[in-house]
C-alpha positions as CSV (number, residue, x, y, z in Angstrom):
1,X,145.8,76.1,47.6
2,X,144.2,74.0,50.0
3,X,140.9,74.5,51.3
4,X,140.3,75.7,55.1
5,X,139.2,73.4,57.4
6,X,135.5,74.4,58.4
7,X,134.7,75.3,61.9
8,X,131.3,76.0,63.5
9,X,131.4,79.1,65.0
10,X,131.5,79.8,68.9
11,X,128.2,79.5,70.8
12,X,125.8,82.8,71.7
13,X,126.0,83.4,75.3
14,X,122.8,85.4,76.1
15,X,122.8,86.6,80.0
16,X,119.3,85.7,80.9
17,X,117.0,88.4,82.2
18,X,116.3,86.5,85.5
19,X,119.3,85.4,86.6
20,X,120.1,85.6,90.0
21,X,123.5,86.2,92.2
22,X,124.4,85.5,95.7
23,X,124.6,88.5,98.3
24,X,125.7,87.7,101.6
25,X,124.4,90.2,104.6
26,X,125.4,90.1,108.1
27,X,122.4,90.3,110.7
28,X,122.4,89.7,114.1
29,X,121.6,86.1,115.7
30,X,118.3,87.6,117.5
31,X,117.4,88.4,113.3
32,X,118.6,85.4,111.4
33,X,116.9,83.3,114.3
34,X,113.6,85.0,113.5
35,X,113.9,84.6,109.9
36,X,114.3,81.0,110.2
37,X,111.7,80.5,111.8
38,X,109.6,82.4,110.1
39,X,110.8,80.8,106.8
40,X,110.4,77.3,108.6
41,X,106.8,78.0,109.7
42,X,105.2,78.8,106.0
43,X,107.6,77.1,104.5
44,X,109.7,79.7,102.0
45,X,113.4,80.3,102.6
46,X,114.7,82.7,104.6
47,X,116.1,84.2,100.7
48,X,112.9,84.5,99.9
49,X,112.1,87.0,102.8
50,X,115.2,88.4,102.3
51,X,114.5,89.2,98.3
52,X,110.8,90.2,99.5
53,X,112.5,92.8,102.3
54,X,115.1,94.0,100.1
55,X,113.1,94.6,97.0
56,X,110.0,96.7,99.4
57,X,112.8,99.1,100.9
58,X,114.2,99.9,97.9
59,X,110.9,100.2,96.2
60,X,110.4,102.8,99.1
61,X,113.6,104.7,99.2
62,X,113.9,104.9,95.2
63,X,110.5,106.5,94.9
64,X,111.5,110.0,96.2
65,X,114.3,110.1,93.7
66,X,112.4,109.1,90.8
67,X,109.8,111.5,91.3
68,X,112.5,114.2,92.4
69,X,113.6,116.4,89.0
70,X,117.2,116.3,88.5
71,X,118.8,119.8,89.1
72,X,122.5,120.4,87.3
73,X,125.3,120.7,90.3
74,X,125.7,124.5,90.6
75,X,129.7,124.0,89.7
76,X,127.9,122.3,86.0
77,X,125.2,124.6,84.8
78,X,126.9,127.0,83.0
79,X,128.4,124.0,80.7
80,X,125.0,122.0,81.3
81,X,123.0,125.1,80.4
82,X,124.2,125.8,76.7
């Protein structure tokens, strides 16, 4: 019998915690000419006062529904209830 050739085996892909992907939003001109200046006047990127709006909003609208207790759908309490 002949031996098997010896292969490593395949790499470990590990999604890293603080990866980033693109989102594309539509504003208005009026907006996006703001921003740039804005970005070009302190010198950040109008992404970064995108991320910086984005992440404040939803830091504001999630809060209400974390602190809100989840209630079973009427339709689902008798089966959620047992």
């Amino acid at each position: 019998m002949t031996p098997r050739p010896h292969f490593p085996p395949p790499p470990v892909r590990v999604k890293a915690v603080d990866s980033q992907v693109m989102l594309t939003v539509r504003v208005e001109a009026e907006l996006e000419r703001r921003l740039a200046n804005l970005a070009r006047a302190t010198g950040r990127t109008k992404s970064h006062y995108a991320r910086e709006a984005i992440m404040r909003l939803l830091a504001e609208k999630e809060a209400p529904i974390r602190e809100t207790p989840s209630v079973p759908m009427p339709r689902f309490q008798p089966v959620v209830g047992r």
